[in-house]
N, C-alpha and C positions, 0 to 999 in steps of 0.2 A: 235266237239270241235270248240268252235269259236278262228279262227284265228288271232283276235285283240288282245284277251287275253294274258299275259305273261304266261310264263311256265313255270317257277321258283319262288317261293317266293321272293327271291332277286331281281328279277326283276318286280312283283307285286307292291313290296313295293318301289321299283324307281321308277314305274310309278305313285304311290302314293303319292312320295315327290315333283315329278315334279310338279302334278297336287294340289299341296300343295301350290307350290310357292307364296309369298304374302300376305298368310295370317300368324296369328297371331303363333309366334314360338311357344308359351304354348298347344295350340289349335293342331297343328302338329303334335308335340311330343304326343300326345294325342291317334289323329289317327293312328299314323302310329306305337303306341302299339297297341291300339286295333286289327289293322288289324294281324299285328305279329302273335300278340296271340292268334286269331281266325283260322289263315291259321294255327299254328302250332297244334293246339290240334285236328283241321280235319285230316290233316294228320298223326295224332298220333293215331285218333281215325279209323281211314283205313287203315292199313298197307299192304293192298295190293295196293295200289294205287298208282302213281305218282304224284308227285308235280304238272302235268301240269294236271292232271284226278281230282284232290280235289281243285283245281282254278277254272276248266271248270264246276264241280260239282257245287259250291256255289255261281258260277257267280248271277244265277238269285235271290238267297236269300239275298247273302250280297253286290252282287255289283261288275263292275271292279272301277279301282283303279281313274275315272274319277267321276264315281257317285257317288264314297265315298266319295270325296271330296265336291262334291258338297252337299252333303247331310250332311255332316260336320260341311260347312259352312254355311246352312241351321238351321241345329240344337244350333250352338255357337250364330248366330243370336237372338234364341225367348230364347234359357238359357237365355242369358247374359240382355233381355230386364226382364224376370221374376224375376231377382235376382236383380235387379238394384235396387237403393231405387229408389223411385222418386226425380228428380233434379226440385230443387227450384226454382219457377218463375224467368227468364231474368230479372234483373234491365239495366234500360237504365242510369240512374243516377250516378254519382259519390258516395253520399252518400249512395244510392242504393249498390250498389256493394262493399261498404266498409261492411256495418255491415249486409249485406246481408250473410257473413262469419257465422253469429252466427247460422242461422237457416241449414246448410249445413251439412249432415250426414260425409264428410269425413273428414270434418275439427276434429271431436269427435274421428274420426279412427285413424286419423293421431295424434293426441295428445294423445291418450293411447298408442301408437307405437311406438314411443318420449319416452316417458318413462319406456314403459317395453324393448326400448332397452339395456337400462344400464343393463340388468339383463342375457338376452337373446346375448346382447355380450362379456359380459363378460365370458358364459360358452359357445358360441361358439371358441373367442380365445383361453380359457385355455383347451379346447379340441383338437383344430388342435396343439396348442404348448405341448401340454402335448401325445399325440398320436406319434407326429412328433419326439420328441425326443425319446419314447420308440421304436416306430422302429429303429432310426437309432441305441441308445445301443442294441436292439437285434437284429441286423443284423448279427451280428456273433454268434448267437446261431442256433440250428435248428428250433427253434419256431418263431424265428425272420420273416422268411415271412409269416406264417399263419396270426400271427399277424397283419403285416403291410393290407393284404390282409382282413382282419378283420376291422382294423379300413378304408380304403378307402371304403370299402363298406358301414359301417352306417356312414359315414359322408355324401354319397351320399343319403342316406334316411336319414337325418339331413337334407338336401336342399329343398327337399319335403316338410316337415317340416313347416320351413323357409317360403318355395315358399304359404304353405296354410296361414302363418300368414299375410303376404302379401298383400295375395290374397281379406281374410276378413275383415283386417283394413285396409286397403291403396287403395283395389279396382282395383289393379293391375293383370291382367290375368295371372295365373301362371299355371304348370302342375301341372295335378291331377294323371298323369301315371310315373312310371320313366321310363330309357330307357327300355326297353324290350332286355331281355338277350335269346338266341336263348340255351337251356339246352341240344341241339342235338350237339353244336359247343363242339370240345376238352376243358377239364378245362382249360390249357396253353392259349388257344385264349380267352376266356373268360375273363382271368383274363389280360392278354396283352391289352383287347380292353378299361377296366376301368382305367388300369396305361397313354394310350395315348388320351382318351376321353380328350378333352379340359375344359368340364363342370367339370371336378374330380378339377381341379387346378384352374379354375377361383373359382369355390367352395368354397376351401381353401382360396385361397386369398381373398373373399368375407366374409368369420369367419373372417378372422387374422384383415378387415377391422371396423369390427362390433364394438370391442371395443371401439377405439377411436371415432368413432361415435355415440355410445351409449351412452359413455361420454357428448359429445359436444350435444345430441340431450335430453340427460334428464337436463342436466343445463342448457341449454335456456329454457325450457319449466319451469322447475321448476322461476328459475329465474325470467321470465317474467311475470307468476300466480303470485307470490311474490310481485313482485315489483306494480303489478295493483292493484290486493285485498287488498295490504296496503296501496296504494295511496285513494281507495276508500273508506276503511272505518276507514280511518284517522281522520274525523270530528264526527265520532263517540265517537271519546276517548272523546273529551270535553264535553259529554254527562253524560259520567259515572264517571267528573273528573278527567280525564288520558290524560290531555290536554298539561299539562307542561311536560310529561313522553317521549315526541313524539318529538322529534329534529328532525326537516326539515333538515336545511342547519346551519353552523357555529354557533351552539347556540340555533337558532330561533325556537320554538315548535308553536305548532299549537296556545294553548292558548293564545301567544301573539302576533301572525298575525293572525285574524280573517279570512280573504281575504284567506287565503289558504284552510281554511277549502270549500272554493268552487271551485277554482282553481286544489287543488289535487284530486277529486272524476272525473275530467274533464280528468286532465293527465292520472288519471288513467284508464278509461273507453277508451281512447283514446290506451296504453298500450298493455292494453283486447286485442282488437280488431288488434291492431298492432301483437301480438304474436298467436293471432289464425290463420292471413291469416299468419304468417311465416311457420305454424306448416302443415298450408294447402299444402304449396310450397313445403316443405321439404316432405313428405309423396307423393307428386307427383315425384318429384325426386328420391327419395327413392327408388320409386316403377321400377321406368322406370330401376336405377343400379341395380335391384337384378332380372329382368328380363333378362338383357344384363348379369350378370357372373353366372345365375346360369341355363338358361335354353339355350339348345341345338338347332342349327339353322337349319330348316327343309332340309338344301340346301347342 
């Protein structure tokens, strides 16, 4: 038996996190299910063995907890370059880098994200608030904690969820594993380690946030499309006679300021491009908060 090796799974998988440290929390939480759940069905699947005989066992096939890591970070390396779209030629230009926005895959992720959050937050608050209160009225029943124990468990596969929408609109590395639950630990511990998990309640408070941002995130986007496609095909109307129909400012319709009809297709396009790079920004941010409350830090 080699004597670098750990000799317990829990300690395995400490050597795991250690040799984890710095990389990417989604990434970690990854591994260090994987590993979990590979150590644990060896051992389930030899029960004559010890934890330190089914480590020294699979050392040479899966690894100690150094070269999993590094083979990890190895493997997150060419994934994340094969799934990447291709990023758009550097502009060294001002103009360049302005409407350079339009031809950019995350700006399109980030503005469908935008607006299927009004939908997507709206049914994750009315879950955590609608959840939150039927636990506490049936806390004084005997069903009262199956329940509660029921709903904290699929709101944490609600984050998963979450974390894949994320993941493929916003470009945001998220986990593809949840934590790994040890099914050998007592149910009591099991169920104690989900109520003090940190991720259970940045979680929650991550839904309860979704709302009001789902709000604010589909009416700017909404707003801003509006306000630009109308700017721009405002000289249209004079075309079909819907010229006098179109009130600019106090009165003033397009038909009888000429001048705007080139002036507004300008503001407009100008608009455009001003609410895609916002939608861009917003979905960079987005991504970096739902990484920070939803996903668990390897350390």
């Amino acid at each position: 038996m080699n004597a670098d090796l750990p000799t317990t799974i829990p300690a395995y998988l400490e050597r795991l996190r250690a040799a984890l440290a710095g990389c990417d929390p989604a990434m970690a939480q990854d591994a260090l299910y994987d590993a979990e759940e590979y150590l644990r069905s060896e051992l389930t699947a030899n029960p004559g063995k010890s934890e330190a005989e089914v480590i020294s066992s699979v050392a040479g096939s899966y690894g100690a907890p150094d070269e999993v890591a590094d083979i990890y970070r190895e493997t997150e390396v060419k994934v994340q370059t094969a799934l990447r779209a291709p990023a758009p030629a550097p502009r060294k230009s001002l103009a360049g880098q302005f409407f350079g926005v339009l031809v950019d895959p995350q700006t399109y992720g980030a503005l469908f994200y935008m607006l299927l959050a009004l939908a997507t937050g709206t049914f994750y608050f009315t879950w955590v608030v609608t959840g939150a209160s039927l636990s506490a009225g049936l806390a004084v029943l005997i069903i009262g904690i199956p329940f509660v124990i029921l709903f904290i468990g699929a709101t944490r596969i609600l984050a998963l969820v979450e974390g894949r929408i994320v993941e493929v609109m916003l470009g945001e590395r998220m986990p593809r594993r949840p934590l790994y639950t040890d099914r050998n630990q007592p149910v009591l511990k099991r169920i104690g380690a989900m109520f003090t998990d940190p991720r259970t309640w940045g979680t929650m408070l991550y839904f309860l946030a979704m709302l009001p941002l789902g709000v604010a995130y589909f009416t700017v986007v909404v707003t801003g499309l509006s306000l630009s496609l109308g700017f721009i095909a405002a000289p249209i109307t004079t075309v079909f006679g819907y010229g006098d129909h179109v009130t600019v400012w106090n009165g003033l319709t397009v038909q009888q300021a000429p001048w705007l009809g080139v002036l507004l297709p300008v503001l407009g396009l100008l608009a455009l491009f001003a609410t895609l790079h916002l939608a861009r920004f917003v979905g960079r941010m987005h991504g970096r908060l739902a990484k920070a409350m939803l996903v668990s830090s390897p350390g």
